[in-house]
C-alpha positions in Angstrom: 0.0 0.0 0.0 1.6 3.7 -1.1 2.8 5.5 1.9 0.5 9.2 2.1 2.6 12.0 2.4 0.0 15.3 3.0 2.1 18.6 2.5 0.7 22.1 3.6 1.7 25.6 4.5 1.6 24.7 8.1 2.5 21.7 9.8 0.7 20.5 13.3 3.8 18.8 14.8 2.3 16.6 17.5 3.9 18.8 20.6 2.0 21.8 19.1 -1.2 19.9 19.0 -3.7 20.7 21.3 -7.5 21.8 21.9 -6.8 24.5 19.3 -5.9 22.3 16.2 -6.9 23.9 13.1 -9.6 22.4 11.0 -7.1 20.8 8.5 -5.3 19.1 11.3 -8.7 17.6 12.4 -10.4 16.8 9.0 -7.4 14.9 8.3 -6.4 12.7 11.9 -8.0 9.5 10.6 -6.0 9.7 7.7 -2.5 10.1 9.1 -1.7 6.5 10.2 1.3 4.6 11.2 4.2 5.5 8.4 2.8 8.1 6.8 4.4 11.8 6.9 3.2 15.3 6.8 5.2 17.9 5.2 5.6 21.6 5.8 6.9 25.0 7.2 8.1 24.8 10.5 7.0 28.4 11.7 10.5 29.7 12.0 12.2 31.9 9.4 15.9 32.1 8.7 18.4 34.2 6.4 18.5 31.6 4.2 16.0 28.6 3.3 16.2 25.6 4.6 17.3 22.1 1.9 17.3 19.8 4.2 13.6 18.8 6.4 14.0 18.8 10.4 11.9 15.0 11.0 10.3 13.9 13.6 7.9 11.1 14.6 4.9 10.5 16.3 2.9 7.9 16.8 4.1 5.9 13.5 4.0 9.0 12.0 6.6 11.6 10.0 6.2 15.0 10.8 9.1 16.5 8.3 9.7 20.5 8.1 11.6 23.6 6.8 12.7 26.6 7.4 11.8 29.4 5.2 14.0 32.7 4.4 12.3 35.5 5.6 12.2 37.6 2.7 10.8 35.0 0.5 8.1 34.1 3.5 7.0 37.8 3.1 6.6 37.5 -0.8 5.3 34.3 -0.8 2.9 34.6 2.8 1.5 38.2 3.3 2.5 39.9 -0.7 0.9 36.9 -2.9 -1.2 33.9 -1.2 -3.1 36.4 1.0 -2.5 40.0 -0.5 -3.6 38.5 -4.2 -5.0 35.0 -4.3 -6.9 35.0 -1.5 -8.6 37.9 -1.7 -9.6 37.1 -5.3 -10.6 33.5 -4.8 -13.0 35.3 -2.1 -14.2 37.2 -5.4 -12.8 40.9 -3.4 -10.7 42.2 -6.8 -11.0 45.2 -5.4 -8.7 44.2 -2.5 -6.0 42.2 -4.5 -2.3 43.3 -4.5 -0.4 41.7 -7.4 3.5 42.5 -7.5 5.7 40.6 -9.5 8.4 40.2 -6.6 6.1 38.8 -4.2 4.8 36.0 -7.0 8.9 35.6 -7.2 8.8 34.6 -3.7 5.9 32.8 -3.9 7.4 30.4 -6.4 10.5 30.4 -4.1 8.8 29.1 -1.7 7.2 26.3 -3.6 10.5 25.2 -4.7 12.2 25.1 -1.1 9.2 22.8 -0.4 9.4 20.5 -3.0 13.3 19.9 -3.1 13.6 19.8 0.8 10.8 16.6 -0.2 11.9 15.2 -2.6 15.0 13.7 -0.8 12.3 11.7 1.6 9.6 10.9 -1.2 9.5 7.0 -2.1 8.9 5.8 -5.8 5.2 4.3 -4.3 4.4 7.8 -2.5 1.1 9.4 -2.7 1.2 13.0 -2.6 -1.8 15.4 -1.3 -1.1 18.9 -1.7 -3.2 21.6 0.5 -4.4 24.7 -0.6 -3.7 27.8 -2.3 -0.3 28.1 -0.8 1.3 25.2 -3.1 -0.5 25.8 -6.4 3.2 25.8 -8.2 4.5 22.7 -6.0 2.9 19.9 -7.8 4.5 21.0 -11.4 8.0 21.3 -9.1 7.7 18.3 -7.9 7.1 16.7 -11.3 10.2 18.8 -13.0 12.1 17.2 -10.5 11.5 13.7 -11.8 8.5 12.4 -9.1 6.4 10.1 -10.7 3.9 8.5 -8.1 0.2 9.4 -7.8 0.1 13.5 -7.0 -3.1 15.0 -5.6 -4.4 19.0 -4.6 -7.3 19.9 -2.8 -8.4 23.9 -2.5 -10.3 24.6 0.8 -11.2 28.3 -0.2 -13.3 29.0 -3.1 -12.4 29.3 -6.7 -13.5 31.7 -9.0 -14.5 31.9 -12.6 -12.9 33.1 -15.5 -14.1 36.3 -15.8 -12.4 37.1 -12.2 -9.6 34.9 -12.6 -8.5 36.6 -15.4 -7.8 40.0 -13.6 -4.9 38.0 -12.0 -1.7 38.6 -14.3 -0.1 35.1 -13.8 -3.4 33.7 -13.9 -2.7 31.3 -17.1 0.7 30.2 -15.0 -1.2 29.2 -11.9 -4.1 27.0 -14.2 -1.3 25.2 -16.0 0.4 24.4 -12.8 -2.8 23.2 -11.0 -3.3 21.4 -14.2 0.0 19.5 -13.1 -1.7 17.4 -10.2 -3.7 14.2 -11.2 -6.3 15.1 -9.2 -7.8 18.8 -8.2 -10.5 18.7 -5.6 -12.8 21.7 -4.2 -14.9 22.1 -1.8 -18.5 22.5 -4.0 -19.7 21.5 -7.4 -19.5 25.1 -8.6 -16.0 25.5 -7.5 -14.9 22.7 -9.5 -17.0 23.9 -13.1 -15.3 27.1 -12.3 -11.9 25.1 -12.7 -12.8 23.3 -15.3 -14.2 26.3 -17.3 -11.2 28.4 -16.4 -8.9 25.2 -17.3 -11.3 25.6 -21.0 -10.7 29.3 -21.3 -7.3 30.1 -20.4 -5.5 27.1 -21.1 -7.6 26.1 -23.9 -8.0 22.7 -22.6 -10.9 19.8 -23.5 -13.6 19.0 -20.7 -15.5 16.2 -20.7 -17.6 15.8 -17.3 -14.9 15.7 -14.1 -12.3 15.2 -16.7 -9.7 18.1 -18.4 -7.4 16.7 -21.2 -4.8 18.9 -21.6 -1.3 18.4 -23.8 -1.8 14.6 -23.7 -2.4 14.2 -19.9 -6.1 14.1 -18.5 -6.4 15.3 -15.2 -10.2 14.7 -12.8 -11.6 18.1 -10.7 -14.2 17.1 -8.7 -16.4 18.1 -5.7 -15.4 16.4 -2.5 -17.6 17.6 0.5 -15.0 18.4 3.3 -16.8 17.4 6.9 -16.2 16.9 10.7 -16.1 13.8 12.9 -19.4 14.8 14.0 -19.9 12.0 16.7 -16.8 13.1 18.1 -17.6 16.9 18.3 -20.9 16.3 19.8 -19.8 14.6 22.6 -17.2 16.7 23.4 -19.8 19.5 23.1 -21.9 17.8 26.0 -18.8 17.6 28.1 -17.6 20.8 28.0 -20.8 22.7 29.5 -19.4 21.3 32.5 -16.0 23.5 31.7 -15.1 26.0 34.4 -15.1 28.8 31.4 -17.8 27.5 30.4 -19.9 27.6 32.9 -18.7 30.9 33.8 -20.6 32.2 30.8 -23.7 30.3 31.4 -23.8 32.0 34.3 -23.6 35.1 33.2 -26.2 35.0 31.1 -28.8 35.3 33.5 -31.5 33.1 32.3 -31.0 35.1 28.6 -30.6 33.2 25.5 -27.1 33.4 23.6 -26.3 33.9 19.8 -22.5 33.0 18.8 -20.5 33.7 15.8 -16.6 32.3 15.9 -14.8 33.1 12.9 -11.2 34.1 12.2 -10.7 37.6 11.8 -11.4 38.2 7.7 -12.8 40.4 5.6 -14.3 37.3 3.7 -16.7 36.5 6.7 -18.9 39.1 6.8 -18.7 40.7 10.1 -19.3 44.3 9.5 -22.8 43.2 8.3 -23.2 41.2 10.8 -22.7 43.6 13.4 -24.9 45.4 11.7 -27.8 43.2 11.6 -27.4 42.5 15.7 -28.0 46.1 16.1 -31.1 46.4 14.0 -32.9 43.2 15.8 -32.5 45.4 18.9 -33.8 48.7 17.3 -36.6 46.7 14.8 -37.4 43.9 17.7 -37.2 45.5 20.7 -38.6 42.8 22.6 -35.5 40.8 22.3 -33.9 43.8 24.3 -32.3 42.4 27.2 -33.3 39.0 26.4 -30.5 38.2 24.5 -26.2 37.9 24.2 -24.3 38.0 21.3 -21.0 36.5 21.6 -18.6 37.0 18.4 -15.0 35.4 18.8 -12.9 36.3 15.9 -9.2 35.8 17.0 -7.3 38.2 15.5 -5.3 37.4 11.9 -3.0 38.3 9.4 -2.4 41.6 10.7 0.3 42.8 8.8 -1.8 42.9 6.0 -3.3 46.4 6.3 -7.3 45.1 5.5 -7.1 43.2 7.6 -6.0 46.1 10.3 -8.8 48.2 8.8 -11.1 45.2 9.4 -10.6 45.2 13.6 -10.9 49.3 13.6 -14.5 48.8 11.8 -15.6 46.2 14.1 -14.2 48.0 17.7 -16.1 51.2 16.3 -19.4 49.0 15.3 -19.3 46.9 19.1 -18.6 50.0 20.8 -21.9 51.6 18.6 -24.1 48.6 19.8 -23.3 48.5 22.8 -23.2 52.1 23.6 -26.7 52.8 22.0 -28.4 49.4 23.4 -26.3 48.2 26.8 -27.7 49.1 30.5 -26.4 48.6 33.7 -26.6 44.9 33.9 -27.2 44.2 30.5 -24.2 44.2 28.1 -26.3 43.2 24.4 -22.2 42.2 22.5 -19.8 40.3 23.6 -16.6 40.6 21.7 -13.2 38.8 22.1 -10.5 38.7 19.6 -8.3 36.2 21.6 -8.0 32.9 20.3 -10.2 30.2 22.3 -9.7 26.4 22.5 -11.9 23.8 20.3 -13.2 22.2 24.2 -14.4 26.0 25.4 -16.1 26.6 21.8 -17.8 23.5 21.8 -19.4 24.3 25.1 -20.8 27.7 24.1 -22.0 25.9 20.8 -24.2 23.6 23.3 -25.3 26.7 25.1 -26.3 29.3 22.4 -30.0 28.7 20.8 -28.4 30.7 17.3 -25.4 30.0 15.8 -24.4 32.8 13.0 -22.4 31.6 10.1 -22.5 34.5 7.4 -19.7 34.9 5.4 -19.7 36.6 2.4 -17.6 34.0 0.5 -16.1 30.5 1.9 -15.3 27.4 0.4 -17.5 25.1 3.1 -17.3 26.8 6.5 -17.1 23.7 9.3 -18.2 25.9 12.3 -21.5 25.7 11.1 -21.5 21.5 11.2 -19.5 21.8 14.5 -22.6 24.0 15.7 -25.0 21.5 14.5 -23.3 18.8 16.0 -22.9 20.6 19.3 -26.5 21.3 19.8 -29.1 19.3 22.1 -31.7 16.8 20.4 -34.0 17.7 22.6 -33.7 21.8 23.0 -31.4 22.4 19.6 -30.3 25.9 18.6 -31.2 27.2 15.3 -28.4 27.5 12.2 -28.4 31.2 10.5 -26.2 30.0 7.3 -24.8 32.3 4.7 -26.4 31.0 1.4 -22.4 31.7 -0.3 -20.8 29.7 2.1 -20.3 26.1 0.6 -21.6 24.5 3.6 -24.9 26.3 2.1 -25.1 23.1 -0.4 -26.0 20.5 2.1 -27.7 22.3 5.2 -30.5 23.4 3.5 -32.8 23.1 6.9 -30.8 26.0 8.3 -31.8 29.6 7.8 -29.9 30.2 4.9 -29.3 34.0 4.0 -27.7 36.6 1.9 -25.3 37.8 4.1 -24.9 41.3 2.0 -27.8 42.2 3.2 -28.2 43.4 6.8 -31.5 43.1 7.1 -32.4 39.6 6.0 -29.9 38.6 8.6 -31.9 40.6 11.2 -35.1 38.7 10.1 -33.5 35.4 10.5 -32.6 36.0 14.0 -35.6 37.2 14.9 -37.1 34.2 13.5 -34.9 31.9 15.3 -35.7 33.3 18.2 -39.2 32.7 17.8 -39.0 29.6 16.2 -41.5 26.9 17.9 -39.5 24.0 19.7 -41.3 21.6 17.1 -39.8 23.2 14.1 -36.1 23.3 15.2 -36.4 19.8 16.7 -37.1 19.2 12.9 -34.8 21.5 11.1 -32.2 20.2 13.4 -32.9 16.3 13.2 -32.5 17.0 9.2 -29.3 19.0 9.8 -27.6 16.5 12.2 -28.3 13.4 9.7 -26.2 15.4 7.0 -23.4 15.9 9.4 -23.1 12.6 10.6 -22.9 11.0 6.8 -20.8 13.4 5.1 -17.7 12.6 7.6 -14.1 14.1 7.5 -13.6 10.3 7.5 -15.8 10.2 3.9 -14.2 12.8 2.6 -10.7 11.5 3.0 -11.4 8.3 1.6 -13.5 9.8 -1.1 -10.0 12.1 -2.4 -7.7 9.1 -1.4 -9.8 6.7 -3.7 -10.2 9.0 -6.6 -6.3 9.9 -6.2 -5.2 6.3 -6.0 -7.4 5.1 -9.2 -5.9 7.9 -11.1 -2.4 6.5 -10.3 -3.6 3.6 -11.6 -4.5 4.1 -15.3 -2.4 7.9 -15.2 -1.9 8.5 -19.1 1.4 10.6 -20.2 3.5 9.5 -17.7 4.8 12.0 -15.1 5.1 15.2 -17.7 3.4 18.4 -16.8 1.9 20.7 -19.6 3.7 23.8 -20.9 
């Protein structure tokens, strides 16, 4: 059996692990077995690059990592991944920053990555490449004579041709994606917009999932990224026995709770959501007093300067709400920009009767299944969903909404709030069935099977297209 090497920007050495693993590090845990490796950046940054990974080993498995320059990290980190690709795979043009150095560092980076593995790679390897950080890796790897079963999954969005094209290396970036095997996104229309930008820029021939490009045929499909629901929820009904936990509970004085929990980004609608909170208190005011809205957004990326701007907006909008709406023993937002632990969050899922997912653009958004799964069968809390978040495609029982407009996220609330026990028992059974089928388990195997039938009948050898 091929050994799975995962590579990605970050790597979650085991020491490192804790409560607050990131959602990659969790979506892939049943996955990383005895011998295989994961491969990445080690967090510290040098003069020089590192050739040579630092290993170490775990459990059966290999964590293997570099060190990164720190003037290509900057290129390559804040200039293009998140000051250009990011913000127009979120479809925000307005807010990308191309510069031809940074994209110089970018590709620098990819090719510290891929010669620091390719000393550790086995002929039988199996490769998965994460996100948009390693877009050029795949084609590296290849130039540098790998030849075993090579795999990419995008957890952001993608975006069409039309918006793709405003990117100047835009034609670059398709043919290297166009160097993995296999190309998976996290919705249906992610992967068409691949396959029409693959058409369109490349000039390539689609058929179905399948490009043909140059000779070599490559698959983009859908795979529906999930949680170990089963998992979360019983963590969730442990943890509202958490000190911190409890602390809150208390504190709410017999008043229900709203939550949002989002990293700090201009891609998940917070302004607007801020927004909507204060009109339910000035259109409802019988929810005055009755309810807490508790927003954790640890802070993010702030050396890009949006993302600077981003905190000032929302300190001036709290400070509005709050100001306007709060009385003496009534304080109507709660807002914390520290970063929390996974056991904590999962306890104030199981408290709050609405959980607030309304980005204005994400490729599946898991805190709204960890807030389904947290909830209580018998009293569960109701699911406000952005309709552009691709989570969107399978909870269609939640309160789905169009999270550019303030208002229709005010109605939602207020109809959570009044929503009849009856009608969120059902919205919620619905909801919870979905979670607990579509796996981080399924999805894994669903990638790894497609990945490993490609390296089975692969056409045209190990050569990329020019």
């Amino acid at each position: 059996m091929a050994r799975l090497v995962v590579v990605s920007n970050r790597v979650p050495i085991p020491k490192a692990r804790s409560t607050t693993a990131g959602g990659l590090a969790v979506a892939l845990r049943d996955v990383m077995t005895a011998g295989s490796m994961w491969f990445g950046w080690s967090g510290r940054l040098s003069h020089e690059p590192s050739n040579h990974a630092s290993l170490l080993h775990a459990r059966g498995v290999t964590y293997a990592t570099v060190d990164l320059a720190a003037e290509n990290h900057r290129g390559f980190y804040v200039g293009f991944a998140n000051g250009a690709l990011w913000p127009l795979l979120h479809f925000r043009e307005d807010l990308m920053h191309f510069r031809r150095e940074d994209y110089a560092g970018y590709l620098r980076v990819n090719a510290t990555f891929a010669s620091a593995l390719e000393s550790l790679l086995q002929p039988d390897d199996m490769v998965w490449a994460h996100n948009y950080h390693l877009i050029p890796f795949g084609r590296i790897l290849r130039e540098q004579g790998f030849c075993g079963p090579l795999g990419f999954f995008l957890h952001i969005p993608f975006a069409p041709p039309s918006m793709l094209e405003a990117l100047p290396v835009a034609r670059d970036l398709m043919a290297d994606l166009c160097a993995y095997e296999t190309v998976g996104f996290q919705t249906e229309d992610y992967a068409r917009d691949f396959r029409d930008c693959a058409q369109r820029l490349l000039g390539a021939t689609v058929d179905g999932e399948w490009v043909r490009l140059k000779g070599r045929r490559l698959r983009a499909l859908a795979v529906l990224i999930g949680i170990d629901a089963e998992a979360f929820a019983h963590d969730a009904e442990h943890a509202v026995r958490d000190k911190i936990v409890q602390r809150v509970a208390a504190s709410l004085s017999g008043r229900r709770l709203a939550i949002g929990v989002d990293r700090m980004d201009y891609s998940k609608g917070l302004p607007n959501r801020f927004e909507a909170y204060g009109r339910l208190l000035e259109r409802y005011p019988e929810h005055r007093r009755k309810i807490h809205f508790l927003q954790i957004c640890p802070r993010s990326r702030e050396e890009v300067e949006e993302y600077r701007k981003l905190r000032i907006e929302l300190d001036r909008l709290a400070g509005r709400i709050n100001g306007r709406f709060s009385e003496l023993d009534w304080t109507p937002l709660r807002y914390n920009t520290r970063a929390t632990s996974r056991k904590v969050i999962a306890g104030l899922y199981r408290l709050s009767g609405i959980g607030v997912v309304t980005p204005l653009r994400d490729g599946m958004n898991l805190v709204a299944k960890e807030y389904v799964a947290a909830q209580s069968q018998e009293d569960p809390g109701v699911l406000v969903l952005s309709q552009f978040a691709g989570a969107a495609r399978e909870l269609g029982e939640a309160v789905n909404v169009n999270p550019f407009d303030p208002d229709e996220i005010t109605d939602a609330m207020h109809l959570a709030l009044t929503m009849p026990l009856a009608e969120r028992r059902h919205r919620h059974q619905a909801l919870r069935a979905t979670i607990f089928r579509a796996t981080a388990q399924a999805y894994c195997h669903r990638f790894i099977q497609a990945l490993e039938r490609r390296g089975q009948t692969r056409d045209g050898g190990c050569s990329t297209p020019n």
